[in-house]
GUTORGU-793956 format. One line per field, with one value per residue (C-alpha): residue number from 0; x, y, z. Coordinates in pm, whole numbers, padded with zeros to 5 digits, m for minus. Layout:
nr [NUM/...]
x [X/...]
y [Y/...]
z [Z/...]
//
This chain:
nr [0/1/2/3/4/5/6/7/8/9/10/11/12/13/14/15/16/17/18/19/20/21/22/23/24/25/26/27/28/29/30/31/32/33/34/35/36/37/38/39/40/41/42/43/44/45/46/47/48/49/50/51/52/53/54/55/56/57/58/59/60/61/62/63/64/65/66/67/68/69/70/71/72/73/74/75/76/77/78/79/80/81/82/83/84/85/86/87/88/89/90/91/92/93/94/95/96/97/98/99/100/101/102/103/104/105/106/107/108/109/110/111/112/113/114/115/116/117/118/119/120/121/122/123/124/125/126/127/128/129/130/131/132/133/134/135/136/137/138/139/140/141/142/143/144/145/146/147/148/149/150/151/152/153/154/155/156/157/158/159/160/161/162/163/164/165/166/167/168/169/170/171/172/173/174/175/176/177/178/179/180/181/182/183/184/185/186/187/188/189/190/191/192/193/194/195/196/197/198/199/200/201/202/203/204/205/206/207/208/209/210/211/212/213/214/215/216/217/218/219/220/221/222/223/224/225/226/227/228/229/230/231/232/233/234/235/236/237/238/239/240/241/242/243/244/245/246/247/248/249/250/251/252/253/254/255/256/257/258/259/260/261/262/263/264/265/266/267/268/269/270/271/272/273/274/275/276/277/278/279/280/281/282/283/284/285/286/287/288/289/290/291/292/293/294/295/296/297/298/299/300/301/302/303/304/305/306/307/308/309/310/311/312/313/314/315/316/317/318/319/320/321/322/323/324/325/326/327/328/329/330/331/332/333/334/335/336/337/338/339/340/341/342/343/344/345/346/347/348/349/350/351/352/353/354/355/356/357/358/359/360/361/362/363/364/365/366/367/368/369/370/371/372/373/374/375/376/377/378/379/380/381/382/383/384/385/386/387/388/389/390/391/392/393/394/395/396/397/398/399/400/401/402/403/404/405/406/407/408/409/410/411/412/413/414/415/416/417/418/419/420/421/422/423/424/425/426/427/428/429/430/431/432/433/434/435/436/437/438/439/440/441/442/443/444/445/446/447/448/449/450/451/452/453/454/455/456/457/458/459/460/461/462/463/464/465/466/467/468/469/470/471/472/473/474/475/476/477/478/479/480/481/482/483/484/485/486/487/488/489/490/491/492/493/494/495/496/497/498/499/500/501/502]
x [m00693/m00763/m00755/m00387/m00323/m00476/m00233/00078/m00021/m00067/00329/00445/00339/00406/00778/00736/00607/00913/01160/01005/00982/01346/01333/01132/01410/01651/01480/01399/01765/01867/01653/01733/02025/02253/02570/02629/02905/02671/02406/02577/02640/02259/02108/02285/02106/01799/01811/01887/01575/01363/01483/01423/01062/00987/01083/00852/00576/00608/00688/00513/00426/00235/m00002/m00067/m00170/m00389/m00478/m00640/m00804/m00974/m01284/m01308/m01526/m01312/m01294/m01688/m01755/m01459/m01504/m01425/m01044/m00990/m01179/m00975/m00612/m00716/m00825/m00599/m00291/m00421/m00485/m00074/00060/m00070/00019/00364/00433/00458/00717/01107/01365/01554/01312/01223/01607/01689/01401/01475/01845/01764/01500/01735/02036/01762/01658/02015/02065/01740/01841/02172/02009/01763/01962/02196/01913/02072/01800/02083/02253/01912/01808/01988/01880/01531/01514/01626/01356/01073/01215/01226/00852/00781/00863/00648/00379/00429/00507/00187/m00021/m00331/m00663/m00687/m00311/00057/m00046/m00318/m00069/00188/m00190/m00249/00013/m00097/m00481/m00596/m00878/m00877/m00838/m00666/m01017/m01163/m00956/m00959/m01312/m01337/m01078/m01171/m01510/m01326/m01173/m01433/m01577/m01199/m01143/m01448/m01397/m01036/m01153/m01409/m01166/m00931/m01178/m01221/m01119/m01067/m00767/m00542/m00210/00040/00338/00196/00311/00669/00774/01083/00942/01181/01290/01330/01031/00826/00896/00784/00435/00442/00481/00214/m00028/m00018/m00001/m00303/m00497/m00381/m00062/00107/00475/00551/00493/00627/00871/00944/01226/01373/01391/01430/01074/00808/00729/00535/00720/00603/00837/00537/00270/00439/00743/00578/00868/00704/00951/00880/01136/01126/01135/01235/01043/00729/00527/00292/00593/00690/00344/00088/00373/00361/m00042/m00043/00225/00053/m00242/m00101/00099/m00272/m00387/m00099/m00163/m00532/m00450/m00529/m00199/m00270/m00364/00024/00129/m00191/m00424/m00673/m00401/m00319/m00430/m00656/m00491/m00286/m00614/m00753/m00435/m00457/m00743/m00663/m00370/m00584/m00846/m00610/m00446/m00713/m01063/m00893/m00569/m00654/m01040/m01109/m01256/m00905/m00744/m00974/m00813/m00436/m00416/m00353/m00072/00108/00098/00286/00527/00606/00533/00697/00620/00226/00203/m00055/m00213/m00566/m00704/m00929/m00680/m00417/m00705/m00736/m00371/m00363/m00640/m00520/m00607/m00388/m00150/00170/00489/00524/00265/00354/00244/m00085/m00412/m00683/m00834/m00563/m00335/m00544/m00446/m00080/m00229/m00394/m00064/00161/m00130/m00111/00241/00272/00033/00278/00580/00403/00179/00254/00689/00753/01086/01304/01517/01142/01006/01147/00956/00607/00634/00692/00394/00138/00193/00130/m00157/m00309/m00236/m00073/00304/00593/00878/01188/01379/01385/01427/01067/00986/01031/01293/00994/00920/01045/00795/00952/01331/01203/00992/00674/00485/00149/00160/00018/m00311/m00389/m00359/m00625/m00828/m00726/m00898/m01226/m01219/m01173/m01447/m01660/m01593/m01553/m01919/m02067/m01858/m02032/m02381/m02291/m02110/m02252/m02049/m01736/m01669/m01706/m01459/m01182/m01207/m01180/m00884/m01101/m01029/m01144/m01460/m01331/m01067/m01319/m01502/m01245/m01058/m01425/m01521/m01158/m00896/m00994/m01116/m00807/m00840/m01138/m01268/m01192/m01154/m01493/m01640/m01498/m01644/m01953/m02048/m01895/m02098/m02346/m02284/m01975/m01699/m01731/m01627/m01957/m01887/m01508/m01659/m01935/m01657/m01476/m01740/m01880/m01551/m01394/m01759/m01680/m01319/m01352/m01718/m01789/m02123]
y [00366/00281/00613/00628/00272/00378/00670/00483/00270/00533/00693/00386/00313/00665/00626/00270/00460/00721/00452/00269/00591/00614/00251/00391/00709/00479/00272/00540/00652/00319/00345/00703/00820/00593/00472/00168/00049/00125/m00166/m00377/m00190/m00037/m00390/m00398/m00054/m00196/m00492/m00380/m00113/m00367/m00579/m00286/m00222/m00607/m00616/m00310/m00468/m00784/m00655/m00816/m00439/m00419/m00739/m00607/m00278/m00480/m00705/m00425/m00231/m00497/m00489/m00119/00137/00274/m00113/m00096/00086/m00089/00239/00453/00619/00457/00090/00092/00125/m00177/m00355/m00344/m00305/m00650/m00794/m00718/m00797/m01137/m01171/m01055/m01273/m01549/m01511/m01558/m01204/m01405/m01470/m01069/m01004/m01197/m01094/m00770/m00833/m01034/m00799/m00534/m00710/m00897/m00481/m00390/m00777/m00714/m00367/m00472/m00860/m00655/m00419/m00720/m00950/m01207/m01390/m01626/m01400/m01325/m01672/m01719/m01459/m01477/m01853/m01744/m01452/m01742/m01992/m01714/m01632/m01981/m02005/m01653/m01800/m02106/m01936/m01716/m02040/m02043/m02216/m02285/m02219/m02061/m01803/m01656/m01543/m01354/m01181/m01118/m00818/m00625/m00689/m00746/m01049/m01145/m01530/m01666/m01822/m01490/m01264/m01588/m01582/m01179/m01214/m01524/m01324/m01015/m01204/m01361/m01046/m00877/m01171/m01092/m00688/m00701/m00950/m00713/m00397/m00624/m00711/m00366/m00151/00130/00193/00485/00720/00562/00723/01065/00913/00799/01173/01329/01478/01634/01448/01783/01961/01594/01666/02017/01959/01621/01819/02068/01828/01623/01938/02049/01712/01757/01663/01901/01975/02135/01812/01563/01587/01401/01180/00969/00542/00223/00130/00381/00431/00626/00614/00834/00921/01101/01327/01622/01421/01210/01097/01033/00855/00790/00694/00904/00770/01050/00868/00732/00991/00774/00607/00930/01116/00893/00706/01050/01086/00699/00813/01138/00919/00705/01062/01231/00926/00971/01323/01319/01052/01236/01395/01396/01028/00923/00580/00511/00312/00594/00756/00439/00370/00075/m00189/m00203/m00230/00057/00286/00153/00246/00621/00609/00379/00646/00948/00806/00656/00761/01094/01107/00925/01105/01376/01634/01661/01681/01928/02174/02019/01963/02329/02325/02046/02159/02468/02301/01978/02246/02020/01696/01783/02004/01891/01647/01689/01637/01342/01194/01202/01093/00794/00735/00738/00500/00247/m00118/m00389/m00704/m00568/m00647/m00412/m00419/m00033/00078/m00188/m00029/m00040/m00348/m00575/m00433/m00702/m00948/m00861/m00918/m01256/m01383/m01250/m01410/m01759/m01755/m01633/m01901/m02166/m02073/m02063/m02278/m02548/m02534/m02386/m02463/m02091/m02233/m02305/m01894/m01767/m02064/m02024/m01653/m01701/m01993/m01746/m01441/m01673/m01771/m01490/m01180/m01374/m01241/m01402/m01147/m01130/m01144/m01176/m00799/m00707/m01040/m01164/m00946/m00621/m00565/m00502/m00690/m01032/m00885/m00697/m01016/m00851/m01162/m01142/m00802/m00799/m00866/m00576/m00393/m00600/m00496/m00142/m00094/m00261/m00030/00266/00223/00090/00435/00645/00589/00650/00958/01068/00992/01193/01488/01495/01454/01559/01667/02028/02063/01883/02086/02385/02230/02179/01885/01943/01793/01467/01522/01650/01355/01121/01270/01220/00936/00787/00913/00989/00664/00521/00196/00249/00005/m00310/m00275/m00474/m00266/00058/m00023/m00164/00154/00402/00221/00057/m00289/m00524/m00548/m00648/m00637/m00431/m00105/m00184/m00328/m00115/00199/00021/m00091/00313/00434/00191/00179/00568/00524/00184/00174/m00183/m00303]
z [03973/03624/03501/03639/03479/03186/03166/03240/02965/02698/02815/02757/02399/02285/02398/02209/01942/01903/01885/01621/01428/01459/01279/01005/00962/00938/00659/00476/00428/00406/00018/m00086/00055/00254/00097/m00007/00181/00485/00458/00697/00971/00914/00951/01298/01374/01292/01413/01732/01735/01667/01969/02211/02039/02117/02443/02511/02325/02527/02875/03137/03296/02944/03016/03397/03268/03034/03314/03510/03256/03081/03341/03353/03259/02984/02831/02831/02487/02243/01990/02228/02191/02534/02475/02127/02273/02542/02277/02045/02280/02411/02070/01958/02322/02309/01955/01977/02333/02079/01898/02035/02064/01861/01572/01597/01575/01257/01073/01084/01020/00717/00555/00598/00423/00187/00037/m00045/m00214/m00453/m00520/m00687/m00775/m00952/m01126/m01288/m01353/m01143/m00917/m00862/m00614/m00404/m00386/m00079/00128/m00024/00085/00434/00472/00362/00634/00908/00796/00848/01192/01248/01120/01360/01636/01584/01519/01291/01254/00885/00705/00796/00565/00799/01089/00798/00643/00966/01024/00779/00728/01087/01146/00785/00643/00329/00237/00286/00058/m00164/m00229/m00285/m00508/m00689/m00777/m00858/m01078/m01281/m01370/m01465/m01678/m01959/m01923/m01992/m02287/m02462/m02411/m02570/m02869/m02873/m03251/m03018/m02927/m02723/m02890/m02611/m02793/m02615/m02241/m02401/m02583/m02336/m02026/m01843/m01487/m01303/m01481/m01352/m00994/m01017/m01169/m00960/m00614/m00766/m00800/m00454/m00273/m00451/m00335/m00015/00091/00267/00244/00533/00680/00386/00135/m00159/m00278/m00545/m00442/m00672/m00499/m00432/m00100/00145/00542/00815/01115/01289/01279/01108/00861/00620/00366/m00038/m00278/m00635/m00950/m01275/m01646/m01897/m02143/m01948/m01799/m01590/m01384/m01213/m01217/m01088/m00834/m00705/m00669/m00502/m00241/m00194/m00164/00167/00281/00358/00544/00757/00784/00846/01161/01537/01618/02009/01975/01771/01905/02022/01814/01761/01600/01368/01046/01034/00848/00492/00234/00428/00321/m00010/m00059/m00005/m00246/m00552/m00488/m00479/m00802/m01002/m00903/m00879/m01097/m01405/m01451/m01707/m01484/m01283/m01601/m01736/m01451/m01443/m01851/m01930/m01663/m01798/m02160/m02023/m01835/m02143/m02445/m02681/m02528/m02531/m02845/m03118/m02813/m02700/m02334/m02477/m02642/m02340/m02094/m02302/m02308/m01940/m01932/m02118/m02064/m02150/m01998/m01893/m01683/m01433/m01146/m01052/m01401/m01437/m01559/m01320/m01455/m01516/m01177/m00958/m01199/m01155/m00691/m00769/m00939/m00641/m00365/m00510/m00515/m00189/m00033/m00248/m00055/00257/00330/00011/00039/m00297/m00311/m00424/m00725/m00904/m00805/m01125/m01299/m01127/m01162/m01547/m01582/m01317/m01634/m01891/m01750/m01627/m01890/m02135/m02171/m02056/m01855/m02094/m01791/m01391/m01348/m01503/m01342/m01000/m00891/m00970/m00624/m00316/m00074/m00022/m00014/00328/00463/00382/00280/00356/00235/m00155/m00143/00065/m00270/m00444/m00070/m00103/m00464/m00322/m00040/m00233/m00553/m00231/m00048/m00306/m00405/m00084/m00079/m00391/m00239/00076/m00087/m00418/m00786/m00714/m01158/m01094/m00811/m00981/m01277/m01074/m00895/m00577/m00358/m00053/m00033/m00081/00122/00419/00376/00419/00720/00870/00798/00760/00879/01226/01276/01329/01526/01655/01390/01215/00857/00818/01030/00900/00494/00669/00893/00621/00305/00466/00301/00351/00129/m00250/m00553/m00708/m00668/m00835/m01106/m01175/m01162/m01439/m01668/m01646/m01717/m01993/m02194/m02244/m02353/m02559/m02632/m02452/m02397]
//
């Protein structure tokens, strides 16, 4: 009989799983192509999706199945595709029992209406105007948290949904030492007489000609199109609606190369993940990515290891310097490599270097944990956002739009959410160096436009995974070692003494 429950079980979430890939379809137009007179009635859409989601999730049918299986042989090995979707199906049933319809209902509601109040607050540099709904989404986030319960802070139940069994204090720590070696390396690249042509990323690069050698180049990493597409948001994204439509968004600057280019390559990045995921296992959580630092990982990897080294542009250079004649003429590959590679404090975390992007994490983490779990009261954000830059890379935002209002995350009540990012670049200098070991130097296949080694190794080792592992678990069995900050380091360090000459 447990083979039969067992079954019933995995029918169920799949037909879970198609309506909440109708909720993603629906928030993906709802950022590239609904209108704007929409947004209300979409909310009710969504929130009503989400409230027949929940109840699935939380029917009582759900916890019997559970009930049964949780003794039987195909609980025994918790790696197994079968012990994975007990475990983990029992790990979110009990989680989600907690919290109220209601609660479910107007979060969703007011992350939907909080998007479309950033995307105009944003564009008229008004936080004024998103204060209120921003100060709703942090109370309703609140009672989550509550209504989740915690051992140590609020802030653990909101990290939680996004980076499965991890702690504040944890991340804190990994970060805190991540930090104290960033701090001296962005220092002595500072101190540095060396310095990169940036004017050679800000000539005119055509917005149509972008897309073209943008779609190029993720399709020749991997992504494939027949499955995917690519749009145009205010926010890059990456949504997928299933195993065969993975959505890509970027945003284009005419005069800013890197914006459009290596958004594309990052979204790319999380689109392959998707793909690479067990089709016959979708909605199960064999077929699930892991947890958000484990699919950043795959897009930091995809867009820096990858993206930003000499050896791919050694094979994509040529390309571009066909397709932007003008904008590229007179321009060397060392010389744009370097360009692309530049380290230094800037605004916008979407366009951060490598070494100072985690910076940009930290800032958003502490600030986070402030609202949370310390009452930061909303009128003061703009304030603490300000003091956190100051601080931390030393410029102060001219103004709330290249400020606060920069991201997306806390408009759609994903708090809990950034410092996955800072977790995603760990996991990826941490994998992409055993994938080196295992595969060998990867220099002469990117220069030959060859990707598929990497990309072999992490559907293996990755990608079909799914579930089946914790995040610790995953780095641990993949690497060998836990997760730390080394390999990160020791990536930029190799890299930066070539382009800036520090010891």
């Amino acid at each position: 009989m447990s083979q039969d429950d067992f079954d019933q079980l995995c029918a169920y979430a799949r037909e879970t799983a198609i309506l909440q890939s109708i909720a993603e379809l629906l928030g993906w137009d709802e950022r590239t192509k609904m209108p704007p007179a929409a947004g209300d009635f979409r909310a009710e859409q969504m929130t009503y999706l989400s409230s027949l989601v929940h109840r699935r999730q939380t029917d009582p049918k759900v916890g019997d199945w559970l009930d049964k299986l949780a003794a039987s042989d195909l609980a025994s090995d918790p790696h197994s595709d079968a012990g994975a979707t007990i475990r983990q199906m029992r790990r979110e049933y009990d989680k989600l029992k907690k919290l109220p319809q209601s609660l479910v209902e107007e979060l969703t509601r007011a992350s939907v209406l909080g998007q479309q109040a950033w995307v105009e607050a944003r564009k008229n540099d008004d936080f004024a105007t998103f204060a209120p709904i921003l100060e709703r989404i942090v109370e309703l986030k609140r009672r989550q948290a509550d209504a989740i319960g915690f051992t140590e802070c609020p802030y653990d139940a909101l990290l939680d949904d996004f980076e499965p069994g991890e702690t504040t204090s944890n991340v804190a720590r990994i970060l805190e030492g991540l930090r104290s070696e960033l701090v001296p390396l962005v220092a002595a690249i500072a101190d540095s007489a060396r310095k990169p042509d940036l004017e050679i990323l800000k000539r005119r690069y055509a917005i149509d000609k972008q897309e073209a050698f943008g779609k190029q180049a993720a399709a020749a990493i991997g992504f494939d199109f027949n499955r995917g597409r690519l749009d145009v948001t205010h926010h890059p994204f990456c949504a997928g609606m299933g195993p065969n439509d993975c959505r890509l968004t970027t945003r284009y600057d005419e005069r800013f190369f890197p914006s459009g280019f290596f958004s594309i390559l990052h979204e790319a990045g999380h689109g392959i993940y998707d793909q690479g995921l067990r089709a016959d296992q979708y909605g199960l959580p064999p077929g699930t990515f892991v947890s958000l630092g484990i699919h950043e990982s795959q897009s930091r990897m995809w867009e820096n290891m990858v993206g930003r080294s000499q050896p791919f542009w050694r094979h994509f250079f040529p390309q571009a310097q066909q397709v932007f004649p003008d904008a590229l003429r007179g321009t060397t590959l060392e010389e744009f490599c370097f360009a692309a590679n530049d380290v230094r404090p800037s605004l916008i975390r979407v366009e951060a270097d490598e070494a100072t992007y985690n910076l940009h994490i930290i800032i958003r983490f502490e600030l986070e944990q402030a609202l949370i779990n310390d009452g930061l009261a909303i009128k003061d954000l703009p304030s603490a956002w300000n003091e956190k830059y100051r601080e931390y890379l030393g410029i102060t935002p001219p103004s709330d739009a290249d400020g606060v209002l920069q991201d997306v995350h806390w408009s759609a009540a994903l708090i809990g959410y950034f410092p996955t990012y800072a977790l995603g670049n760990l996991y990826a200098a941490q994998f992409y160096a055993q994938a080196a070991r295992d595969v060998g130097p990867f220099d002469d296949h990117f220069e030959r436009g060859e990707f598929s080694s990497l990309l072999g190794w992490l559907r293996e080792k990755i990608h079909r995974q799914g579930q089946c592992y914790a995040a610790r678990e995953l780095v641990e069995n993949v690497t060998g070692s836990p997760l730390s900050h080394d390999a990160l380091i020791a990536y930029l360090r190799e890299k930066y003494t070539g382009y800036y000459g520090i010891s």
